[in-house]
C-alpha positions in Angstrom: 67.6 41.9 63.9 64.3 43.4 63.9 65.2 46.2 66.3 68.0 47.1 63.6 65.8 46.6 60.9 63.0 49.0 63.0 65.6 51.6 63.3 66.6 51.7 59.6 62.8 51.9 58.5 63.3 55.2 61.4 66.3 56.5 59.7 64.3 56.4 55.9 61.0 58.1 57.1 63.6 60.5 58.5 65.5 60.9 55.2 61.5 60.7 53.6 60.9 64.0 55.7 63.8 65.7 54.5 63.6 64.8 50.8 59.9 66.6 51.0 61.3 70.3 52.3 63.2 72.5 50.1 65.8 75.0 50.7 65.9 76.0 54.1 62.4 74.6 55.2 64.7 71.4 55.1 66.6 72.7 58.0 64.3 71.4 61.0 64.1 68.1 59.1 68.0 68.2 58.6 68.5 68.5 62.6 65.5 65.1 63.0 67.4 63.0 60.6 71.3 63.8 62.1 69.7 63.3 65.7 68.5 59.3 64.6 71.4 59.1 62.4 73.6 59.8 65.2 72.1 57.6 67.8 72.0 54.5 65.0 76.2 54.6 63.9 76.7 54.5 67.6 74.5 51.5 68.1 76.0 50.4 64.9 79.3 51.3 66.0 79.7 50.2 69.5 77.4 47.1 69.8 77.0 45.7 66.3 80.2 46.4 64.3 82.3 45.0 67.0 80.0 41.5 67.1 80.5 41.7 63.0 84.4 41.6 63.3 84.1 38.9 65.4 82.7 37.0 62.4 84.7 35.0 60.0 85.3 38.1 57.3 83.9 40.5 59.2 86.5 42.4 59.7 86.4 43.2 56.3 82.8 44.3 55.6 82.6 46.1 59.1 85.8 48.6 57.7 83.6 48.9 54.4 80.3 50.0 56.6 82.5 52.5 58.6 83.7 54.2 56.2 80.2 54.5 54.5 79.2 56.0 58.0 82.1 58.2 58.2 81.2 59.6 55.2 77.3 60.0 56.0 79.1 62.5 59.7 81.3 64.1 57.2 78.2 65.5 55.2 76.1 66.2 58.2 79.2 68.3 59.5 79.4 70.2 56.7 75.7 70.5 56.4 75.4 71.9 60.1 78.4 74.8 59.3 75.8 75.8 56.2 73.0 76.9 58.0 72.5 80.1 58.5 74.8 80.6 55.7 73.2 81.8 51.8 72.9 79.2 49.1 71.1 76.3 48.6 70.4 73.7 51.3 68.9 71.1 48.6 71.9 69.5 47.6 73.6 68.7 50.5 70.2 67.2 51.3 70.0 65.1 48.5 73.2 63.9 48.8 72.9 63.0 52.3 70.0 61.3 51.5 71.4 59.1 48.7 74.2 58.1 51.2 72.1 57.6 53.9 69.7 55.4 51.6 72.6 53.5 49.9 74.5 52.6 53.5 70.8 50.9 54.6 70.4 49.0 51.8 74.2 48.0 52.2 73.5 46.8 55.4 70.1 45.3 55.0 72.5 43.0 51.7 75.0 42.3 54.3 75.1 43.0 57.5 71.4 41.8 59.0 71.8 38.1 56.8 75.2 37.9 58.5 74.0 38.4 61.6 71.1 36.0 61.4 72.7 33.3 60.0 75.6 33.1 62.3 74.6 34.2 65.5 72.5 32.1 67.8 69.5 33.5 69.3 71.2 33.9 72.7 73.6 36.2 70.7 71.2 38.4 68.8 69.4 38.8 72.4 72.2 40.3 73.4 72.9 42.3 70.8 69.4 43.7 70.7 69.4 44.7 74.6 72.7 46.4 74.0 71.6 48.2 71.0 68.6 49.3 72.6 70.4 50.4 75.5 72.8 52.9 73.6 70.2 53.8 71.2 67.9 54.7 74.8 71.2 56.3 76.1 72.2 58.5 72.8 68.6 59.6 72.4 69.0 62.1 75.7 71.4 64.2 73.8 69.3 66.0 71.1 71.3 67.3 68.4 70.9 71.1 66.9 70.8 72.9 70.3 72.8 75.7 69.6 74.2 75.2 73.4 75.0 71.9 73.0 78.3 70.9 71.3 78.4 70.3 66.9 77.2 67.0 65.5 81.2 66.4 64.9 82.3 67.0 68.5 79.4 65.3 69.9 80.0 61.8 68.2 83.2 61.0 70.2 82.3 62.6 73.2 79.1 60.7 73.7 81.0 57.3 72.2 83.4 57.2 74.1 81.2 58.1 77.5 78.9 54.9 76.8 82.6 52.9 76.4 83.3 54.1 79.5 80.3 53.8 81.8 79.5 50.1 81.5 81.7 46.9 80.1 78.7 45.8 78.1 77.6 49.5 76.8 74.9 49.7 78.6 75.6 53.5 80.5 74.8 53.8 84.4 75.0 57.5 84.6 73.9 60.6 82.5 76.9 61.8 80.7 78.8 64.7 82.0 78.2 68.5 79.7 75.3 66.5 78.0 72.7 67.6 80.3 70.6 65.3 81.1 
């Protein structure tokens, strides 16, 4: 759990950085935070949510955290068609902030207790090489290229080519159109 843990302390200096630009100064920081945001749901999403369902009520609370993280892509989509547009970047940011802030501390209530009460060690092991191995994977793919694909295109694409290239979500083989 300490790896997760790690990676949401990663996520808030990220947010931090943000918070501390204004208008469109914000922008480079936007790009930093939806690059770590992306590569934690999809560790969240393809290693640790599934291990949560698994759970006795899990099911539940992992639906609740995916739609918090659904959310969180929502506003970064719409936060990547603003730029380059007029207006003000500084809401969006704050609002992505207070989402992003409120879905850690959601998960630091519920989801890491969970995990460290009723996994064994064996299992967290697990779950922490797998993590680490689509967080490793999903960190080639930096976000905000302008020849790369949008944050909302690039979120299935790369999900789905990590469910693909290994049964334990560990990936084998750069991803095609991502260059690696």
């Amino acid at each position: 759990m300490g790896l997760i843990e790690a990676d949401h302390h990663g996520v808030q200096r990220a947010v931090d950085r943000m918070r501390e630009q204004t208008h469109r100064s914000a922008v480079p920081a936007f790009w930093l935070l939806a690059d770590r945001l992306v590569r934690h749901e999809l560790a969240e999403e393809l290693v640790v949510y599934p291990e949560l369902r698994g759970l006795p009520g899990g099911d539940a609370l992992t639906r609740a955290l995916l739609h918090d993280q659904t959310d969180i892509e929502r506003q970064l989509t719409e936060m990547e068609q603003t730029i380059g547009r007029s207006g003000s970047f500084d809401d969006p940011c704050h609002r992505l902030a207070a989402s992003v802030e409120s879905h850690l501390a959601d998960e630091q209530l519920t989801l890491i207790p969970r995990l460290q009460h009723e996994l064994t060690d064996r299992q967290r092991i697990g779950l922490g090489r797998r993590y680490a191995s689509v967080q490793a994977t999903a960190a080639d793919f930096a976000i905000g290229s302008s020849e790369r694909r949008t944050i909302a295109g690039r979120i299935p694409v790369l999900a789905q080519w990590i469910r693909d290239s290994s049964p334990n979500g560990a990936p084998a083989r750069p991803a095609p159109g991502f260059g690696i």
